[in-house]
N, C-alpha and C positions, 0 to 999 in steps of 0.2 A: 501441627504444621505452622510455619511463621508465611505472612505474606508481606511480599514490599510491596509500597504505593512509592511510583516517582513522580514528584515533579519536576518540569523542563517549562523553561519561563524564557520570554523574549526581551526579559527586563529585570531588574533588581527588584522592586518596585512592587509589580507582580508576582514575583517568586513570596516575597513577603506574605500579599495579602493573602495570597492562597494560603500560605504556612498558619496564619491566624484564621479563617476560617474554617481549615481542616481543623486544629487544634480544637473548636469551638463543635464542631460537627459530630469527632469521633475519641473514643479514649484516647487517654493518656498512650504513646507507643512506646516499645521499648526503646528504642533509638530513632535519635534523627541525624543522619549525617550526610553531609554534602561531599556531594561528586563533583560539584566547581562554584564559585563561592557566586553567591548573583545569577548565577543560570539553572544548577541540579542538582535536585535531594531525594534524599530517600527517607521513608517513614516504614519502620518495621513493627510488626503488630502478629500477637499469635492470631492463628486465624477464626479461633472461637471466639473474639472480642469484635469483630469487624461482624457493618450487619449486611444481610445477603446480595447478592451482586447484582440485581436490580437497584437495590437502596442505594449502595456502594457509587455507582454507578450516577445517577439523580443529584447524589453528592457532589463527584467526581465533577461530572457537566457543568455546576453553576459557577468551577472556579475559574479564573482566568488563564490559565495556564495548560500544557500541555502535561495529559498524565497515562500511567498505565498501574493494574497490580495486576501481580502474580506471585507463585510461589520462591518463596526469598533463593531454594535452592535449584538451580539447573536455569537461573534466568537468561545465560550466556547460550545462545543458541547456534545447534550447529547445522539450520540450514534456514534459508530465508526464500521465499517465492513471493515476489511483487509483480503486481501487474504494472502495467505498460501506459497508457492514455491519461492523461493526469494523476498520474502518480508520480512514476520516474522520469515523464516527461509531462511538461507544462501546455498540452494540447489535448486535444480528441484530432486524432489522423486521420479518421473517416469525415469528420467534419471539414477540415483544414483541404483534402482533398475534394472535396465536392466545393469546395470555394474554387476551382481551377475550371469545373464542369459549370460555375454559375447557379448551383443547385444549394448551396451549402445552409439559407436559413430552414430549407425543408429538413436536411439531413440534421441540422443539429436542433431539428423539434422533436424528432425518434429520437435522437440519441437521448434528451435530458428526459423526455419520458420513459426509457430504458432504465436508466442510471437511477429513477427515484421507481422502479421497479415496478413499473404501470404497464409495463410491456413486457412478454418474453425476451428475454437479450434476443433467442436464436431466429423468432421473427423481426424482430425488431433488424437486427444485421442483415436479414436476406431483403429487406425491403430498403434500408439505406445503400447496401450495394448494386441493388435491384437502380434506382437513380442514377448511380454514375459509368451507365453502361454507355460504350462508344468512347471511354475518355482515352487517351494514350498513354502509354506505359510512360512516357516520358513525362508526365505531370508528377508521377510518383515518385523521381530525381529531385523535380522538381520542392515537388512541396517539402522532402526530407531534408532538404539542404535549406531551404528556406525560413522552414517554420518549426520544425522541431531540438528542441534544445531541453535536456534534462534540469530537471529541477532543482534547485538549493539542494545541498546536501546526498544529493544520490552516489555521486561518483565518492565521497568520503564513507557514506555506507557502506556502498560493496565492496569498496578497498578494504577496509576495516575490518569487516567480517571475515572477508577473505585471507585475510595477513592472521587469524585468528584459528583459522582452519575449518571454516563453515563455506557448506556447497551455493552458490546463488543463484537461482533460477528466476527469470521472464518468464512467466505464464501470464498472457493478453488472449483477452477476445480479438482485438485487433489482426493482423496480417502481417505476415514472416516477410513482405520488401520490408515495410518498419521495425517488424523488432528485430532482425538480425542487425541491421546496424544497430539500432539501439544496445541490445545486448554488448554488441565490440564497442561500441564507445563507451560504456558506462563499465565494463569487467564482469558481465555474468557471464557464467559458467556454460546454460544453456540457453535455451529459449523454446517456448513452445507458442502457438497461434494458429490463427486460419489462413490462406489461401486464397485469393483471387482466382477463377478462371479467367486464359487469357487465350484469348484469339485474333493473329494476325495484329500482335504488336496493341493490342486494345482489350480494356475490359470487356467480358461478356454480360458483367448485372451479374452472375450469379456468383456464390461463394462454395470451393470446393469442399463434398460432404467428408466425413461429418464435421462437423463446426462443435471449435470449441467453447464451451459455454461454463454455467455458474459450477454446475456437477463435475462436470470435465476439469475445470480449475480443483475441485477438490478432491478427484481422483488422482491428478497429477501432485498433488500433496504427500496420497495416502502414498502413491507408487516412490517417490521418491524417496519417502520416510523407509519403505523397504526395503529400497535399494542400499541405505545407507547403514540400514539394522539400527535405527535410531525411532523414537516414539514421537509420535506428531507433537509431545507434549515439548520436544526438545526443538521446534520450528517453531518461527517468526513467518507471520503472511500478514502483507500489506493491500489495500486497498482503495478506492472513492466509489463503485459502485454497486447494485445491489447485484451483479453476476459474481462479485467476489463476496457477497456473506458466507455460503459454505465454505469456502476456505478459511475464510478469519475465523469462522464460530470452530471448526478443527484445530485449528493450531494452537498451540501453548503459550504463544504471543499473539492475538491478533489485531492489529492496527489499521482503527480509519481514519481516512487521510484525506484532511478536504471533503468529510463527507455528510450525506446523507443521515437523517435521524436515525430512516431504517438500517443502516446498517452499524451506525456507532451502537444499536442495541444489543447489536450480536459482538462488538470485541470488546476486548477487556485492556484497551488504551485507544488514545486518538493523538492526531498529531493537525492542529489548527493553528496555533499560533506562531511555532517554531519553521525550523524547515526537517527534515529526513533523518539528522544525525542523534533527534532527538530518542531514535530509535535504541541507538548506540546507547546511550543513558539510560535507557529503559533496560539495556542489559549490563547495567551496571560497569559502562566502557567509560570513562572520564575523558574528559577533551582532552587532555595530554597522550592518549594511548589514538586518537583517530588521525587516519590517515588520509589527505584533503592533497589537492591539487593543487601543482607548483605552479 
């Protein structure tokens, strides 16, 4: 089996150094060729020369640049599941909404202990939403219109993919007032999330059961892989906190974003220094073939 390493660089500069480092690090590859000149490369290598994906990986980390490997064949993926709260959007909503209730440095002390996976997500949730009980539906207008805006590169991802003929799915812990819109602004397909109870135009504190969680994200992986008669190994799953390592450690691509040590352990690419389309490179998409907003 042959495997590519890409790299995606936010710089000439950097594309470079990594290219002499890696050079210095691992054998000679059989190729090296670029996907755009200054931005993205591939280095292809049988896969009995590359050392194990721990080491690989250790490597990987200390270059500057944005990277992934995988298997050189089937790297074009025909379905992608990204989560929602700093991922494809540049906030935490549970956060951003308790800033409306006055609550928001408590709620965003569960969440970053959630996210570095110190907490259960699914207590962790029922205790942040537990705080913004009494608020009005109308904060959650609110804050959507206000505070949330998707990040570099999302909206040319999903297009991309899409124009490509890969399925796109929202799976968030977060809550369906935010990711239905997120989903319509951004072009995924579906979306999946939790629930608010709501009484008399108000939060009740609680979250309607069952809440989806780290499992749940990767059951909605396995189910959608089935739906499509296609093998997890053919999905891209994106990520920043530790309720998405099952998904990422499943999928055939899985990408951490902005994230966590614990969870860059479990994928096999990360995306730090670039923005989202870096993904597209990683499937071997060249900036001439991605689709960005007019």
């Amino acid at each position: 089996m042959r495997l590519v390493i890409t790299l995606v660089a936010a710089g000439r500069e950097a594309l470079q150094e990594a290219g002499e480092a890696l050079a210095q690090a691992l054998p000679a590859p059989e190729t090296v060729s670029l996907l755009e000149p200054g931005k993205a490369e591939d280095w292809v290598f049988p896969q009995a020369q590359l050392p194990p994906s721990e080491r690989l990986r250790a490597i990987l980390e200390a270059l500057p640049v944005d990277y992934s490997w995988q298997p050189l064949a089937g790297r074009q993926k025909r379905l992608l599941l990204a989560d929602m709260d700093s991922t494809i959007i540049g906030c935490e909503c549970l956060d951003e909404l308790a800033d409306f209730a006055g609550k928001k440095a408590e709620v965003a002390a569960i969440t970053e202990r959630a996210m570095r996976g110190e907490l259960e997500f699914e207590a962790a949730l029922r205790a942040r939403v537990r705080l913004l009980a009494g608020l009005d539906i109308g904060a959650l207008k609110a804050c959507f219109e206000q505070r949330v805006r998707l990040n570099p590169g999302a909206h040319a991802l999903i297009a991309s993919m899409a124009s490509l003929g890969a399925r796109c799915v929202l799976v968030s812990g977060g809550f369906s007032f935010f990711t239905q819109r997120v989903a319509a602004l951004a072009g995924f397909d579906a979306e999946f999330s939790n629930a608010f109870a709501i009484e008399s135009e108000k939060l009740t504190g609680e979250v309607i059961e069952p809440i989806l969680g780290k499992e749940a994200k990767a059951a909605c992986l396995i189910q959608e892989c089935a739906q499509q008669g296609i093998h997890p190994a053919e999905a891209l799953a994106i990520g920043d906190g530790a309720n998405d390592g099952a998904m990422i450690a499943r999928a055939g691509l899985g990408l951490a974003y902005h994230a966590k040590p614990a969870l860059r352990a479990l994928a096999n690419g990360r995306i730090q220094f670039t923005d989202l389309t870096a993904a597209l490179y990683f499937q071997g998409i060249s900036g001439d073939r991605h689709i960005r907003p007019v």
